[in-house]
C-alpha positions as a printed NumPy array, in Angstrom:
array([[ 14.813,  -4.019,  12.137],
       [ 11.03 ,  -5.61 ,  12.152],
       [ 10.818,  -9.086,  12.133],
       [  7.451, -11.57 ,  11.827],
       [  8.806, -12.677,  15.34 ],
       [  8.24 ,  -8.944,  16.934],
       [  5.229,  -8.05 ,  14.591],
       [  3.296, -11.513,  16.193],
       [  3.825,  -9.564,  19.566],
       [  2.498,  -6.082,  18.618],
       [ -0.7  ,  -5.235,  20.967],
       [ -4.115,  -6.064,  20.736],
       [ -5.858,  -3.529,  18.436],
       [ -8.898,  -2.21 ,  20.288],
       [-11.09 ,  -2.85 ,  17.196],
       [-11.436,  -6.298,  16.406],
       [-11.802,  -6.581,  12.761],
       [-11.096,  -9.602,  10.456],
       [ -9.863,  -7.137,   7.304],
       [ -6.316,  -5.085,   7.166],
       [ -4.877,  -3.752,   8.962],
       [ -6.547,  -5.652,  11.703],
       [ -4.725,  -8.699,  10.83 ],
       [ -1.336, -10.033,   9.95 ],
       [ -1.844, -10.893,   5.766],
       [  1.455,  -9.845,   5.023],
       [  4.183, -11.835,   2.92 ],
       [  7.159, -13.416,   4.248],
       [ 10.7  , -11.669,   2.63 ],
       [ 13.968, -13.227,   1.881],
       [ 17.282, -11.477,   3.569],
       [ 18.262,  -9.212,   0.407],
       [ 16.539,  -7.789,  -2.454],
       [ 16.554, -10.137,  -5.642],
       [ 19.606,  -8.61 ,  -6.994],
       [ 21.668,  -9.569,  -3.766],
       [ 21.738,  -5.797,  -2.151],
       [ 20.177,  -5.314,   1.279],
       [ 16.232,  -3.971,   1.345],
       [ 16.906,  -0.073,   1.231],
       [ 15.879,   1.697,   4.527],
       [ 12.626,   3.103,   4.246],
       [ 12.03 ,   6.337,   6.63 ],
       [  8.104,   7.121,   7.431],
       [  6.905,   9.695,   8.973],
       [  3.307,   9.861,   9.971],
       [  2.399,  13.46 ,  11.573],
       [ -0.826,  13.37 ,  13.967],
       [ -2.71 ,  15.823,  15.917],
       [ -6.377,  14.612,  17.526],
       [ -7.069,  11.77 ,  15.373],
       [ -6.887,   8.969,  17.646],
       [-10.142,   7.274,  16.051],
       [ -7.892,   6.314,  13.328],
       [ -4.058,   6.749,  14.194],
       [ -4.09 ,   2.891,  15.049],
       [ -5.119,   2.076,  11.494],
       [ -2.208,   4.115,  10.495],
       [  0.376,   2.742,  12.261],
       [ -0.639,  -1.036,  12.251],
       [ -0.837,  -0.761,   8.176],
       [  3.257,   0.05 ,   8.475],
       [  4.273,  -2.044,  11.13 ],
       [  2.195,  -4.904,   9.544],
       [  4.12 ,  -4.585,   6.077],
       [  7.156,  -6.98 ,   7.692],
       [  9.221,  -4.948,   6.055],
       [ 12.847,  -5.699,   7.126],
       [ 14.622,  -2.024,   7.192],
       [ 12.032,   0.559,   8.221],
       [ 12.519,   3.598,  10.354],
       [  8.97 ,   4.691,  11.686],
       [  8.704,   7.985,  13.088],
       [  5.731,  10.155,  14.857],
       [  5.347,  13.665,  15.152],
       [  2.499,  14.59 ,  16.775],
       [  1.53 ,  18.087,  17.799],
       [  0.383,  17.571,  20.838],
       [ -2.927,  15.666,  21.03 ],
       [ -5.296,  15.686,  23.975],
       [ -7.953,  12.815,  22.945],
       [ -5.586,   9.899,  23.618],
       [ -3.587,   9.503,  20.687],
       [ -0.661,   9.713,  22.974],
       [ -1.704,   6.275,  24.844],
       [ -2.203,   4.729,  21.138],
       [  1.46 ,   6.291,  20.372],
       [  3.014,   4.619,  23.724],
       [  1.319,   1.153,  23.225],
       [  3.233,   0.467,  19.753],
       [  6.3  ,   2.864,  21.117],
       [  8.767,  -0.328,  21.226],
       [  8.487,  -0.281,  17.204],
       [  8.994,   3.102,  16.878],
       [ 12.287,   4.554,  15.531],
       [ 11.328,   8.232,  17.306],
       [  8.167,   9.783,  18.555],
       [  7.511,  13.281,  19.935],
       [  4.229,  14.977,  21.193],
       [  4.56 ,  18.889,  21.283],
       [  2.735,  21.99 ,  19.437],
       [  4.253,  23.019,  15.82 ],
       [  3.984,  25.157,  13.194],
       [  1.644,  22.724,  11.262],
       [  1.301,  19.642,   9.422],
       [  4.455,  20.245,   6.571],
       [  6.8  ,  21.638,   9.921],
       [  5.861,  18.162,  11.887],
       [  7.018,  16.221,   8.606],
       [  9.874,  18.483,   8.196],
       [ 10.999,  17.637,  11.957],
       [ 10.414,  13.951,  10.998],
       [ 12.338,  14.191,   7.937],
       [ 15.35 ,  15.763,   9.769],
       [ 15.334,  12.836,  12.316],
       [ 15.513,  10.047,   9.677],
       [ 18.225,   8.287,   7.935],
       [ 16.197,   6.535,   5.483],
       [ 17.183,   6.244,   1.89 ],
       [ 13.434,   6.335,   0.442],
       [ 11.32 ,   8.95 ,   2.49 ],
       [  7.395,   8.958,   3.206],
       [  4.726,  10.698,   5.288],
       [  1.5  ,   8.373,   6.26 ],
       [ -1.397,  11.186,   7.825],
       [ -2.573,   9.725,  10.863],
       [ -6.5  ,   9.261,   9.393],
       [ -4.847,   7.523,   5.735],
       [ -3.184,   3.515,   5.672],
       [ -0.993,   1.615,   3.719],
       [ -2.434,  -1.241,   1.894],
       [ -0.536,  -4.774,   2.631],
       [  2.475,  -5.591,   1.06 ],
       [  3.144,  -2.246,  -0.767],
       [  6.755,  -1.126,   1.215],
       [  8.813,  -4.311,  -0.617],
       [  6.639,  -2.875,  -4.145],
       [  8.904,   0.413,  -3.214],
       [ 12.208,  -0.634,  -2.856],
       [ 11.744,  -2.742,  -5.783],
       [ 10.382,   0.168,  -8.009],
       [ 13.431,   2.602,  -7.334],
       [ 15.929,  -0.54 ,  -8.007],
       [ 14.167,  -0.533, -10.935],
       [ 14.391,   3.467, -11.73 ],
       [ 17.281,   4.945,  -9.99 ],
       [ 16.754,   8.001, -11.84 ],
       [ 13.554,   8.819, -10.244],
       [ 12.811,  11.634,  -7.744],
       [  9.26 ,   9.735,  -6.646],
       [  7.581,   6.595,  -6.889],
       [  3.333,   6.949,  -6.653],
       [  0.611,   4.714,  -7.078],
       [ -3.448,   4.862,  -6.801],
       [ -5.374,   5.822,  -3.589],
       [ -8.497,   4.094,  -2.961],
       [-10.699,   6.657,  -1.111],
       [-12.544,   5.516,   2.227],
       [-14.688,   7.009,   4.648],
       [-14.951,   7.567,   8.308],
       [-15.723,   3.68 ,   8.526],
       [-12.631,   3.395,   6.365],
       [-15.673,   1.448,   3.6  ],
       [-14.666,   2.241,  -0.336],
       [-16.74 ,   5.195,  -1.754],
       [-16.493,   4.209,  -5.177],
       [-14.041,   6.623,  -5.777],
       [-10.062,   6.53 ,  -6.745],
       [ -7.303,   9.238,  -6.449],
       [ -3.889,   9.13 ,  -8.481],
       [ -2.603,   9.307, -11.957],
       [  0.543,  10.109, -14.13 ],
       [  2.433,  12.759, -13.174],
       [  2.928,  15.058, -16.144],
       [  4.67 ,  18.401, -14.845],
       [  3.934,  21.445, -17.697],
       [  0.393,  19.919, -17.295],
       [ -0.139,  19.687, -13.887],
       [  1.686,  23.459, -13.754],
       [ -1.052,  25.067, -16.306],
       [ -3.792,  23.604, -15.027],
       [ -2.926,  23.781, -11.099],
       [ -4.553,  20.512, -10.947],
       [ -2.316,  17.655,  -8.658],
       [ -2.906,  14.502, -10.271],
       [ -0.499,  12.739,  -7.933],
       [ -1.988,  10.818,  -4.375],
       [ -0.071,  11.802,  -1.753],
       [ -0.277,   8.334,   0.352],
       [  0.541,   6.655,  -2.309],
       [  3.863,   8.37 ,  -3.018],
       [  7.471,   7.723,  -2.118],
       [ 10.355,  10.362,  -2.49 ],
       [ 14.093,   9.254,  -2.875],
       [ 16.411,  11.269,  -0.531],
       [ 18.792,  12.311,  -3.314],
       [ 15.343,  14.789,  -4.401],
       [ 15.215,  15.961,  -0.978],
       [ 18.666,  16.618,  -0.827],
       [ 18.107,  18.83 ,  -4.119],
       [ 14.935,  20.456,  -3.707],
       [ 15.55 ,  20.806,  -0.053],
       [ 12.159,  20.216,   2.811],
       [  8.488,  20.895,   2.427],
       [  7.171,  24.919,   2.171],
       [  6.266,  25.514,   5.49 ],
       [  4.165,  28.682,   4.651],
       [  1.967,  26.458,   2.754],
       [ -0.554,  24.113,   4.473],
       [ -3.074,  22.892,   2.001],
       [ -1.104,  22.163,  -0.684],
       [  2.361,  21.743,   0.286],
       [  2.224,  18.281,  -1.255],
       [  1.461,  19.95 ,  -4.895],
       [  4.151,  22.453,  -4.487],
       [  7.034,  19.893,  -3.442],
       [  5.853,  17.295,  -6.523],
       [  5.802,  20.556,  -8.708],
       [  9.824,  21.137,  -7.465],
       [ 11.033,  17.727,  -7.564],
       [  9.421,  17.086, -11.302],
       [ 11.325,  20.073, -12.284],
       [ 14.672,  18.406, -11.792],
       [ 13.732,  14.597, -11.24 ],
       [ 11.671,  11.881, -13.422],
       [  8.846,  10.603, -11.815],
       [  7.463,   7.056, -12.174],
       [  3.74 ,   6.189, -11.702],
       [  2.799,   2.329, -11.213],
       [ -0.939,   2.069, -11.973],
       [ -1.869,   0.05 ,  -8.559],
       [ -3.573,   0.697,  -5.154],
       [ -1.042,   1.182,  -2.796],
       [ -2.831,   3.337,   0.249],
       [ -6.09 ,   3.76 ,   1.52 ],
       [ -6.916,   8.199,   1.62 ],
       [ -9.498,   9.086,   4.019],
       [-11.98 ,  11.539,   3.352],
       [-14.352,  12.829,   6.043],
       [-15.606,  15.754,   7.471],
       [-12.858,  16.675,   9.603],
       [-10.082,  15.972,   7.182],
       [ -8.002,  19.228,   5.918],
       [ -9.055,  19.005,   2.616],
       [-12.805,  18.601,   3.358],
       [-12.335,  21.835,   5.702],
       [-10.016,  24.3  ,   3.716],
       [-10.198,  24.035,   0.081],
       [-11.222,  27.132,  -0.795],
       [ -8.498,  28.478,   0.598],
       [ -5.978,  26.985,  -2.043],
       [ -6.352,  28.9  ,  -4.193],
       [ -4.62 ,  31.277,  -2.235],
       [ -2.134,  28.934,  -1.847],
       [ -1.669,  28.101,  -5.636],
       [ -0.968,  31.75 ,  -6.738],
       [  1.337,  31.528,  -4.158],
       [  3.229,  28.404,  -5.344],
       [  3.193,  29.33 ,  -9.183],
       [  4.393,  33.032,  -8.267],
       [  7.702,  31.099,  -6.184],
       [  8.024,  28.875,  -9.204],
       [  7.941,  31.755, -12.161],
       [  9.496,  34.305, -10.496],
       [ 12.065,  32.187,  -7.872],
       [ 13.318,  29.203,  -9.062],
       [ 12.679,  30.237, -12.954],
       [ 12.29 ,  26.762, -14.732],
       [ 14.145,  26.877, -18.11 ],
       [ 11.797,  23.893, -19.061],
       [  8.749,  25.675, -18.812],
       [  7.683,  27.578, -21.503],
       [  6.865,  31.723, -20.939],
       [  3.875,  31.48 , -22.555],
       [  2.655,  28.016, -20.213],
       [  4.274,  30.674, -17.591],
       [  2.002,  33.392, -18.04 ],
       [ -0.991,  30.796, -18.473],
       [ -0.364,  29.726, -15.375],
       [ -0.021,  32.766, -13.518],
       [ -3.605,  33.765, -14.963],
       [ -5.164,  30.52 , -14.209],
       [ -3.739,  31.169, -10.587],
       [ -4.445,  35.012, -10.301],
       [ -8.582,  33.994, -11.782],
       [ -8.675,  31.055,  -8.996],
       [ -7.492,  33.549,  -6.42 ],
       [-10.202,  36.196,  -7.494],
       [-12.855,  33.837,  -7.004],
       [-11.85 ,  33.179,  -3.181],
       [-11.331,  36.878,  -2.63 ],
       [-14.666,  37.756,  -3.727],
       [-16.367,  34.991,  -1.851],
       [-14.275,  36.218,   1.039],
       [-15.525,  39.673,   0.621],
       [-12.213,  41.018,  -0.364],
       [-13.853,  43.41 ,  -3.186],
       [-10.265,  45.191,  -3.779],
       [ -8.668,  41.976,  -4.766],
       [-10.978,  40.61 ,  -6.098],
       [-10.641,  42.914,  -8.721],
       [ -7.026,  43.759,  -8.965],
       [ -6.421,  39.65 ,  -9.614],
       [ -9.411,  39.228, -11.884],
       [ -8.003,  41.939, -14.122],
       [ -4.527,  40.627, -13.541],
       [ -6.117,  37.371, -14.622],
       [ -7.635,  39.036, -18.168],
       [ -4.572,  40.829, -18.901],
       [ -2.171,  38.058, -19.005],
       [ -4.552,  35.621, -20.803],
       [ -7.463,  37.262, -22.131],
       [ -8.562,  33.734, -23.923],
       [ -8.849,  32.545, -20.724],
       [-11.538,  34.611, -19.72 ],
       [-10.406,  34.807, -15.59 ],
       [-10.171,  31.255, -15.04 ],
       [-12.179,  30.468, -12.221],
       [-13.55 ,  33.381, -11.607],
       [-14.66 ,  33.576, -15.644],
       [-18.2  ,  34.075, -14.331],
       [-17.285,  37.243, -12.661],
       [-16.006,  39.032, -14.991],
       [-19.431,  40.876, -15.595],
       [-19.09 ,  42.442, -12.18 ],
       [-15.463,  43.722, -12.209],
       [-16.548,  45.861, -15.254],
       [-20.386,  46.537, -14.638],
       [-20.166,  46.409, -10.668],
       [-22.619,  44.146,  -8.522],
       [-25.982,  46.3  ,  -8.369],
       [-25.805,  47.072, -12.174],
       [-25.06 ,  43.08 , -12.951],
       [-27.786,  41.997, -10.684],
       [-29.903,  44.652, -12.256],
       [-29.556,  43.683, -15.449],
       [-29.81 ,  39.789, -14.917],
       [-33.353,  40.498, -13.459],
       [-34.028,  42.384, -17.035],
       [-33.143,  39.419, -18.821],
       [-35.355,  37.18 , -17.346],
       [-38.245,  39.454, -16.852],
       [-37.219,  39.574, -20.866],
       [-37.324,  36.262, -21.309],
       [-40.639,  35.627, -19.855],
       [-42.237,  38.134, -21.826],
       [-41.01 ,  36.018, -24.723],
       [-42.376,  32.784, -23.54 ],
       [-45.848,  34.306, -22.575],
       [-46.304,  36.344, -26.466],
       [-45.247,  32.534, -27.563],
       [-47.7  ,  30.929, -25.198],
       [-50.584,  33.812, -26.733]])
């Protein structure tokens, strides 16, 4: 258990900053939650591999919340540009810590996961923060919907200087929505999962790696209410090195992936056949257009068309723009665009006589 006694004696930060997580702006808490029970245990899990410029942030934005029942756990995969040193300074307030290679960023969560004992589970990346005061915000949400699977807020995005860049992540959850459209409305630092969802929908898909998050909100919506509260409660880091900023064209790959394991594995009653089949040909046209900037002509293809023939109205999805060359071919599309404006500037030029 953290108390403001033991959080006054946490190390110097080597940044010297007058904003949070720098300082100590967090609010005193009484013994018990207001309806007399203890403050539930709250089990994070930040996984970290070379990002030692801002793994301090991270872990001074949870030990500063003076929360009075956390479990704080780090997985990290084996850094070599001195994370571990950050990791040892603040190792007296650490539940458990490991440094050694794994299978990626949802198998280090997975191992952290297994370690805790937590009633209300989390993962904090080591480049994204917790705003003050958010962890007693938690508890207090799931007293107030037991029924709930996950808890999630707003993001406020930052950048490598951890400033604001105008721009917010995070809104309601709605599942047959978020299914058609493959879009993830949900912030992943800003969301809490109750252990009764993982004890359901068992751990995170470890064959997945850039949207693992999207997949496990996708399989706890399907058999657990989710509650959004419309407030800032993390800080998500976008910079050049982050996953996302690296990688995203390769979800798509992933998303076919995740709606074919939903349709054809776990087979939601809920979900309609028809929002089904939509699905599977938004994901199919999404995965034609990586294949065919990947070079993969044969997929390419074989998706688009799988795209068409599920939904014609959809036109392909993503790869809508496309669909010229699956029946035409390149030479003859690029051909014929180069008649159309030679066309067109015959037209302008009579005009212009």
């Amino acid at each position: 258990m953290i108390t403001p006694f033991f959080l006054s004696q946490l190390p110097s930060p080597a940044q010297y900053k007058t904003d949070w997580p720098w300082m100590e702006v967090f609010e005193s808490l009484p013994d018990h939650m207001p309806n007399g029970l203890p403050w539930p245990k709250i089990s994070i899990i930040t996984p970290s591999y070379n990002q030692a410029q801002y793994l301090e942030e991270t872990i001074r934005s949870v030990l500063l919340q003076n929360y009075p029942n956390l479990e704080y756990i780090i997985i990290d995969g084996g850094s070599t540009d001195g994370s571990l040193e950050i990791i040892k300074k603040y190792q007296p307030w650490l539940a458990y810590w490991e440094s050694e290679k794994d299978r990626g960023q949802s198998h280090a969560i997975n191992k952290g996961w297994k370690k805790s004992t937590g009633e209300i589970l989390y993962w904090l990346n080591s480049d994204d923060f917790l705003m003050p005061n958010i962890l007693v915000k938690v508890a207090k949400a799931f007293q107030d919907h037991p029924e709930a699977g996950i808890v999630h807020a707003k993001a406020v995005n930052v950048d490598h200087n951890s400033e604001k860049t105008g721009t917010i992540s995070g809104q309601a959850f709605e599942i047959i929505s978020s299914f058609k459209t493959l879009h993830n409305p949900i912030a992943q630092p800003a969301t809490f999962i109750h252990r009764r969802a993982l004890l359901i929908v068992g751990y995170l898909d470890e064959e997945l790696h850039q949207i693992f998050d999207w997949d496990y909100w996708l399989r706890i919506g399907l058999e657990f209410p989710g509650i959004f509260i419309d407030e800032y409660w993390a800080a998500f880091r976008i910079w050049p090195g982050s996953k996302g900023s690296t990688n995203y064209s390769r979800s798509h790959v992933e998303r076919l992936k995740v709606i074919k394991k939903i349709v054809f594995t776990i087979k939601p009653k809920q979900v309609r056949l028809k929002d089904k089949i939509y699905a599977l040909a938004a994901a199919y046209g999404g995965d034609a257009l990586f294949r065919y900037k990947n070079g993969e002509r044969f997929l390419f293809r074989l998706h688009l068309l799988l795209s068409l023939l599920l939904y014609p109205t959809l036109r392909g999805g993503k790869a809508k723009n496309l669909v010229p060359e699956l029946f035409l071919g390149k030479l003859l599309v690029h051909w014929l665009t180069n008649v159309k404006k030679f066309f067109n500037r015959s037209i302008i030029r009579i005009k212009d006589e």
